[in-house]
C-alpha positions in Angstrom: 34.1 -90.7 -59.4 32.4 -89.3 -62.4 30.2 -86.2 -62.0 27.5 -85.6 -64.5 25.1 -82.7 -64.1 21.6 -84.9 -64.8 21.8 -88.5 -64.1 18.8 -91.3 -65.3 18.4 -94.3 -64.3 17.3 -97.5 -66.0 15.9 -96.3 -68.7 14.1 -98.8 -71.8 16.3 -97.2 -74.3 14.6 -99.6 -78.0 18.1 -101.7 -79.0 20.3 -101.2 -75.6 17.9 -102.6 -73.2 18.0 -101.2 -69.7 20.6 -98.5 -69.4 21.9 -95.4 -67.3 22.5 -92.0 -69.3 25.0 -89.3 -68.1 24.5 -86.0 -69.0 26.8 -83.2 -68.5 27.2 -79.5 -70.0 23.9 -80.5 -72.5 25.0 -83.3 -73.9 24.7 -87.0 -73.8 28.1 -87.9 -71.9 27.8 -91.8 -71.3 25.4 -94.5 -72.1 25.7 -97.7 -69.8 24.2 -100.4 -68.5 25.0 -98.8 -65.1 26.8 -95.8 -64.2 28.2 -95.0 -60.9 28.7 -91.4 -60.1 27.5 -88.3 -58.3 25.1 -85.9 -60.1 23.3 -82.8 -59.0 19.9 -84.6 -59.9 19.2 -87.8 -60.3 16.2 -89.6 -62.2 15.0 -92.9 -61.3 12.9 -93.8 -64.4 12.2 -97.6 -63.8 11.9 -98.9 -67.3 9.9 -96.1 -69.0 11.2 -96.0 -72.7 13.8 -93.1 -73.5 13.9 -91.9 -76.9 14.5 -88.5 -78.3 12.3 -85.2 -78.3 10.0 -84.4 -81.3 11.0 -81.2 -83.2 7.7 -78.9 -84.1 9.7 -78.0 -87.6 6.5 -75.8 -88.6 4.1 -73.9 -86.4 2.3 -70.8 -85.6 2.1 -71.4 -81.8 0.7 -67.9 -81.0 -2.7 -69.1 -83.0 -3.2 -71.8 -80.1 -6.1 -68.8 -79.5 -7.8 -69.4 -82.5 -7.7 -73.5 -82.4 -11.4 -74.9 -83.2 -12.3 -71.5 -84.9 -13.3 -71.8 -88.3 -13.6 -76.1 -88.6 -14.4 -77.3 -92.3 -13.1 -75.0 -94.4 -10.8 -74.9 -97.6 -7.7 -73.0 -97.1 -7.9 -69.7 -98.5 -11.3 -69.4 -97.5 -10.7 -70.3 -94.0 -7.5 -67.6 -94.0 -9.7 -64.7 -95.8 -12.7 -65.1 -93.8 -12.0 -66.9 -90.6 -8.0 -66.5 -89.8 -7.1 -62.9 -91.3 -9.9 -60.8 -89.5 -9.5 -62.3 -86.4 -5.8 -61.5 -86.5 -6.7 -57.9 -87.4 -9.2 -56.9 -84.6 -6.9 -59.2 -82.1 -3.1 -59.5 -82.6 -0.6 -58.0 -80.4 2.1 -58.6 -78.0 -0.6 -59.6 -75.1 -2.2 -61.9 -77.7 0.7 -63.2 -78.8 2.1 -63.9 -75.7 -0.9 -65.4 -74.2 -0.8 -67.7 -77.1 2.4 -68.7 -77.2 2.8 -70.0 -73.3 -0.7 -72.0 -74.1 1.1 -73.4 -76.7 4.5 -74.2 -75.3 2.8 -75.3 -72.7 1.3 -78.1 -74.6 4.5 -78.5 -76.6 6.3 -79.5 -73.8 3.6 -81.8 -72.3 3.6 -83.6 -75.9 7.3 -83.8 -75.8 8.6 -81.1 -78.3 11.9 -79.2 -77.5 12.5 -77.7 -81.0 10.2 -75.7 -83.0 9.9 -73.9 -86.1 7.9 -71.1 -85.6 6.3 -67.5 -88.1 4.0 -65.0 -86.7 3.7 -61.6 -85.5 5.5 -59.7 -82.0 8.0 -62.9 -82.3 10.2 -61.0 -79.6 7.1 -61.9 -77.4 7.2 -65.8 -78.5 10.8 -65.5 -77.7 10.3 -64.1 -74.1 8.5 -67.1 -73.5 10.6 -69.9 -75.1 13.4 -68.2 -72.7 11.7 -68.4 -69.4 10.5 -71.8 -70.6 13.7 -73.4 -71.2 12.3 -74.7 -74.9 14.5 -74.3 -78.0 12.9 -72.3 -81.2 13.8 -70.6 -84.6 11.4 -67.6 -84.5 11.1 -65.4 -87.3 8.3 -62.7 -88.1 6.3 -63.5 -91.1 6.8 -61.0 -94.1 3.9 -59.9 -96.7 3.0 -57.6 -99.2 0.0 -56.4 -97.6 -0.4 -54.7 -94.6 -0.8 -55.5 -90.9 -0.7 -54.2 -87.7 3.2 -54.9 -87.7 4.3 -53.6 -90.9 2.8 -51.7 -94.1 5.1 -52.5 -96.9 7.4 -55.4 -97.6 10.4 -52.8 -96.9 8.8 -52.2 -93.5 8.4 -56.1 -92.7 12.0 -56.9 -93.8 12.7 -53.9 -91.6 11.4 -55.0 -88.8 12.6 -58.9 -89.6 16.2 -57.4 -89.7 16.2 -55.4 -85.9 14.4 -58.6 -84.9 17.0 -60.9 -85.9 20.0 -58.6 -84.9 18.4 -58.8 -81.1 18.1 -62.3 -81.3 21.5 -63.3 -82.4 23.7 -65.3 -79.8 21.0 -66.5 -77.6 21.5 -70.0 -76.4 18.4 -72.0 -77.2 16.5 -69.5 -79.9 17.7 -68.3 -82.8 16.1 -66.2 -85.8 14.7 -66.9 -89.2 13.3 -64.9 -91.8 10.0 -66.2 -92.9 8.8 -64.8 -96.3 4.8 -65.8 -96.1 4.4 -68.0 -99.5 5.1 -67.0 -102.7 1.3 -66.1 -103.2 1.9 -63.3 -100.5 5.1 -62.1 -101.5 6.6 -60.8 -104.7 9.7 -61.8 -106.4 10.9 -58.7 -105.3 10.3 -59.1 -101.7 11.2 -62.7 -101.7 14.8 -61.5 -103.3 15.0 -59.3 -100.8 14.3 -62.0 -97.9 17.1 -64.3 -99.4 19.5 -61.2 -99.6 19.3 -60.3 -95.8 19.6 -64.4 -95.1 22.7 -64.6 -96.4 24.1 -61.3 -95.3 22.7 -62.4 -91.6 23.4 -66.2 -92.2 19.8 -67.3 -91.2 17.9 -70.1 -92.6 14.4 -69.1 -94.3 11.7 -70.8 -93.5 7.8 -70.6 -96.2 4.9 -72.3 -97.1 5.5 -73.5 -100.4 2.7 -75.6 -102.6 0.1 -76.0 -100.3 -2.6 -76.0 -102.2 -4.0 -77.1 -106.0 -5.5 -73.4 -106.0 -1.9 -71.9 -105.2 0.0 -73.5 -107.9 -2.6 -72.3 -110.5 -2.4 -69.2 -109.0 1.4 -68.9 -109.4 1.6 -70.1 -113.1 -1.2 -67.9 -114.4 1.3 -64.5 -112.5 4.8 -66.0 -113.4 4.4 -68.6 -115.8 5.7 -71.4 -113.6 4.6 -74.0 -110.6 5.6 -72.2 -107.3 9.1 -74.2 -106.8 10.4 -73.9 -110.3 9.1 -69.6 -109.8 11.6 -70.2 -106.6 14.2 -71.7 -108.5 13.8 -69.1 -111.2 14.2 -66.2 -108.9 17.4 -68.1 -106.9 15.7 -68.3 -103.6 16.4 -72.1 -103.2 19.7 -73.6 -101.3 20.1 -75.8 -98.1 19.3 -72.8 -95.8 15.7 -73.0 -96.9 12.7 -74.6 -95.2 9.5 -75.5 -97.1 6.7 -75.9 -94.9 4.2 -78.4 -96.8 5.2 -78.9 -100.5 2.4 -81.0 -101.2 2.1 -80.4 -105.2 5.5 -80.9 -106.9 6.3 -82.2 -110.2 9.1 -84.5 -111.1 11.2 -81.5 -112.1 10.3 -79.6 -109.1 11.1 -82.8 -106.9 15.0 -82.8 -108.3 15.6 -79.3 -108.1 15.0 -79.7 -103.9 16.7 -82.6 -103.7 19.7 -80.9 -105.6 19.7 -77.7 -103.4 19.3 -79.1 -100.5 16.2 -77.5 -99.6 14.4 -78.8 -96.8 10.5 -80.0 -96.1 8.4 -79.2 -93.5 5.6 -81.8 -93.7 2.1 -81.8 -91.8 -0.2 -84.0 -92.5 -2.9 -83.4 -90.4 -3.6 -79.3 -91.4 -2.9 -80.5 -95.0 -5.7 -83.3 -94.2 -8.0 -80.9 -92.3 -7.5 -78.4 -94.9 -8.3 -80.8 -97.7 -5.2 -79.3 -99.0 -4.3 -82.6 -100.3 -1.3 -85.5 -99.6 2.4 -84.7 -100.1 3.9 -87.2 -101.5 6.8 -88.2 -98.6 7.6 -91.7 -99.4 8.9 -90.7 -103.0 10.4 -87.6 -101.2 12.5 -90.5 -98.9 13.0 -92.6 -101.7 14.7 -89.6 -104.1 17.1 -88.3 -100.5 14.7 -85.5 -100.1 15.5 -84.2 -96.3 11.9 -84.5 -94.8 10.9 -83.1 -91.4 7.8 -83.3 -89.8 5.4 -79.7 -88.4 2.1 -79.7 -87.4 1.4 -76.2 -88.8 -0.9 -73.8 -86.6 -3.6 -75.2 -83.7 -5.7 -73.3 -85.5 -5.7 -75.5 -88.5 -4.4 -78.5 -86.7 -5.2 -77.8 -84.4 -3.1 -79.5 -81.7 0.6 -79.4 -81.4 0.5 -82.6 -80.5 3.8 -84.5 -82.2 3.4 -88.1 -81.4 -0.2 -87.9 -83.0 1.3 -86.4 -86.4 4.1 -89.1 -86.3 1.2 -91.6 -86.2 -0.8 -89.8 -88.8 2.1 -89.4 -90.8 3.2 -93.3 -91.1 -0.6 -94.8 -91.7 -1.5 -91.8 -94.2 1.0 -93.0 -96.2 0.3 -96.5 -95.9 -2.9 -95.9 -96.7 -2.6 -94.0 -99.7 0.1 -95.7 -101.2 -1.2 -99.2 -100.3 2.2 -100.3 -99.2 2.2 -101.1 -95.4 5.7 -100.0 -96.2 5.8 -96.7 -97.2 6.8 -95.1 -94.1 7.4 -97.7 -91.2 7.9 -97.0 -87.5 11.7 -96.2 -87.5 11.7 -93.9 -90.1 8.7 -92.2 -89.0 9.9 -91.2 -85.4 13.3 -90.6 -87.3 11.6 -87.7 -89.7 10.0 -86.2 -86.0 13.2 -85.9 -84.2 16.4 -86.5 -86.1 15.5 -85.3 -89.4 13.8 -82.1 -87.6 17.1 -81.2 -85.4 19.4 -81.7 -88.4 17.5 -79.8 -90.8 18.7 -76.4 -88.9 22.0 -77.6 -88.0 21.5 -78.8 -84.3 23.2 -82.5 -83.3 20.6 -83.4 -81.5 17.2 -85.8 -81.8 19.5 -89.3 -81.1 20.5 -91.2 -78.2 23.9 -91.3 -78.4 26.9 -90.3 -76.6 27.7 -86.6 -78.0 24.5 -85.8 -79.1 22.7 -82.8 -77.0 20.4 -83.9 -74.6 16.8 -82.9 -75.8 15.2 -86.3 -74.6 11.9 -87.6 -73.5 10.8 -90.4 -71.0 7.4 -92.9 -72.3 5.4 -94.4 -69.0 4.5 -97.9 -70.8 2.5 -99.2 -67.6 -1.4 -98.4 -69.4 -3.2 -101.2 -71.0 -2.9 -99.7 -74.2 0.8 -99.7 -73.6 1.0 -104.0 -72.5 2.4 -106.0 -73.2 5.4 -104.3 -74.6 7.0 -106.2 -77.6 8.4 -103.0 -79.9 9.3 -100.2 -78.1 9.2 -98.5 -81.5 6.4 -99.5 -82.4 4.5 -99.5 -79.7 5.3 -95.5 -79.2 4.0 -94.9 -82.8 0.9 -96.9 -83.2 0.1 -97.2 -79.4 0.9 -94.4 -77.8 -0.7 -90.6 -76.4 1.2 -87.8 -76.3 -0.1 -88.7 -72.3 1.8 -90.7 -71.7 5.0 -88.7 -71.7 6.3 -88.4 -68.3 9.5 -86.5 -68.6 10.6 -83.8 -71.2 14.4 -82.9 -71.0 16.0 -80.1 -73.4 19.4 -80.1 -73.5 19.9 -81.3 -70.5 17.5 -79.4 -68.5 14.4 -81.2 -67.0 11.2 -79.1 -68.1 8.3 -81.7 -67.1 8.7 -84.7 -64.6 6.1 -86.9 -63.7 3.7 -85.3 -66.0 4.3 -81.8 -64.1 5.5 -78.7 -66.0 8.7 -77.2 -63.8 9.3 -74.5 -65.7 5.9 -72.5 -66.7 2.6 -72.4 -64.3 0.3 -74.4 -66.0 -2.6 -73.0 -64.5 -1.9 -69.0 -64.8 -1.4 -70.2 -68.9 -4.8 -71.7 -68.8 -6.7 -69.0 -67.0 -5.0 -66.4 -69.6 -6.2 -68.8 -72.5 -9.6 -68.6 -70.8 -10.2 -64.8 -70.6 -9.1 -64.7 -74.2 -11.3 -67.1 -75.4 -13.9 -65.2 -73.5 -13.6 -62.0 -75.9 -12.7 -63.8 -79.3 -16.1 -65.3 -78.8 -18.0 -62.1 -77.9 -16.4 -60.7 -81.1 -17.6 -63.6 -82.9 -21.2 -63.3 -81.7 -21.1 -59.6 -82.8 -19.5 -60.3 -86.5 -22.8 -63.2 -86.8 -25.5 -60.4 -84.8 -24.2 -58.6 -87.6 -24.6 -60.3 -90.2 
């Protein structure tokens, strides 16, 4: 008799019907209709739709602390007088890690088991992801200005460096060097950051034409939109991540699709932000490898995957007037798929081979009946709520809504007594004026 090391039963998987999945060593062994054999756990789904985990492919989870802070503002106004203070007077490893098992915490409950992730302390973020069981590509974010982590770009890429050394040859994180945006960083720096990637072979992962304001910005000190200034400076290949990329020429356009480069798109911080629409359909059309983030909570600010996947198909709709611009499949594609294969994992499909990062939709809610398109259904009807079970690679780390690998309510008492003293700090900054 076979022997498989997680076992579900009669799942909904959207094509196959009802079927049994084997999984054994991580991976997707066997999908049947039935499968007899002995397992060390068993899960008796009973129809609930099985399709694969979302991958968070940019965040800042540590600023779950700072979600609802600064609401209606522009970007840079909302980073220079909101965002970068706050991190002064309150970053460090406590904050960091108090932030980052609030948000993993809700990662997991939303059904993410891969995300992309740039802050500060990142050795505290990876702690977490560890104990939690959740995969991650953690890299400290590098600057020309200083912090409380570094006080020259030599010093960031320093510290990126040691960081990524440590890191190396873990089994579910891994490190990337995150050069801020090319706003924050110099050519210099930014030549630097691509120099240790390839001597380390990590990907690199920056914001990259976010804004109208940063594009200006960026021809009026080199001469050139941010992209072509990337280009310019050989920073581009298939190891790079562009978080949002929401103002690119034609030009700009082929020069990622000919390197390679990859795009981190998040609709609903760009939205909030009113940092504008990328243009993702014609990204699709031209063979542009797009990938979906919800950037930080705090200018989200949720993590929340299944609502961006939403918001990412009817945006487009909407603002292309073409109820076709991105449809169901390809939307849930760009959230799991596209996310997973963008750093090189074979993983986001149902398929026999493919890790096991899966996650389990509870269709018995009115808003969930009757069922005609599974695929649909889980992108126009669906709540992150409903997500039952959350498996990555092959481990279960929720069942039944229940979080088996971090204690949900220690992680909300933390988030608690923080909140408590960024919002006595706040009441002093207004006291003062």
């Amino acid at each position: 008799m076979e022997r498989f090391d997680l076992l579900i039963k009669e799942a909904l998987l959207p094509g196959r019907g009802i079927v049994d999945i084997g999984i054994k060593e991580g991976k997707i062994h066997k999908i049947a209709p039935k499968i007899e054999a002995q397992a060390k756990e068993t899960v008796f789904v009973k129809g609930k739709i099985l399709m694969p985990s979302f991958a968070n492919m940019h965040t800042h989870v540590p600023m779950s602390l700072l979600r609802g802070i600064g609401a209606d503002l522009p970007l840079m106004e909302w980073l220079q007088k909101v965002i970068w203070p706050l991190e002064g007077e309150f970053v460090s490893p406590e904050f960091v890690r108090a932030g980052t098992l609030l948000g993993v915490a809700e990662m997991i409950k939303s059904g993410t088991t891969l995300f992309m992730d740039m802050y500060f302390f990142e050795e505290e973020v990876g702690e977490v992801c560890k104990n939690a069981g959740i995969r991650a590509g953690l890299g400290f974010g590098i600057l020309d200005f200083p912090t409380k982590v570094a006080k020259t770009p030599e010093e960031y890429l320093k510290r990126a460096k040691e960081f990524a050394l440590n890191l190396k040859g873990e089994e579910l994180i891994f490190p990337v060097l995150c050069p801020h945006a090319p706003y924050t960083c110099s050519p210099d720096t930014l030549k630097k950051a691509k120099e240790l990637s390839e001597e380390l072979d990590l990907f690199l992962h920056i914001h990259v034409a976010e804004t109208k304001g940063e594009v200006e910005k960026i021809k009026e000190e080199y001469g050139q939109t941010p992209v072509l200034h990337l280009e310019n400076i050989g920073f581009l290949s298939e190891k790079v991540l562009c978080a949002h990329m929401v103002w690119l020429s034609e030009e700009e356009m082929d020069i990622v699709k000919d390197r390679k480069v990859k795009v981190a798109h998040c609709p609903e911080s760009n939205l909030k932000l009113a940092s504008g629409i990328a243009p993702v359909p014609e990204y699709l059309r031209r063979g542009i490898h797009v990938c979906l983030g919800t950037d930080g909570s705090a200018s989200n600010d949720n993590l929340d995957m299944l609502e961006e996947t939403a918001t990412m198909a009817k945006l487009h709709k909407g603002n292309n007037l073409d109820a076709k611009a991105i449809d169901a499949p390809t939307a849930l594609k760009v959230a799991t798929e596209k996310g997973f294969s963008a750093v090189g994992i074979k993983a986001g499909k149902v398929e026999e081979g493919y890790e096991a990062d899966l996650l389990l939709i509870d269709t018995d809610k009115p808003h969930l009946q009757p069922l005609y398109d599974p695929v649909a259904q889980v992108v126009y009807c669906a709540k992150s709520s409903d997500i039952d079970t959350v498996i990555c690679r092959g481990k279960v780390l929720m069942e039944k809504g229940e979080l088996k690998t971090i204690d949900e309510e220690e992680v909300l008492h933390e988030a608690k007594k923080w909140g408590e003293k960024i919002r006595a700090f706040l009441d002093r900054q207004q006291t003062l004026g």
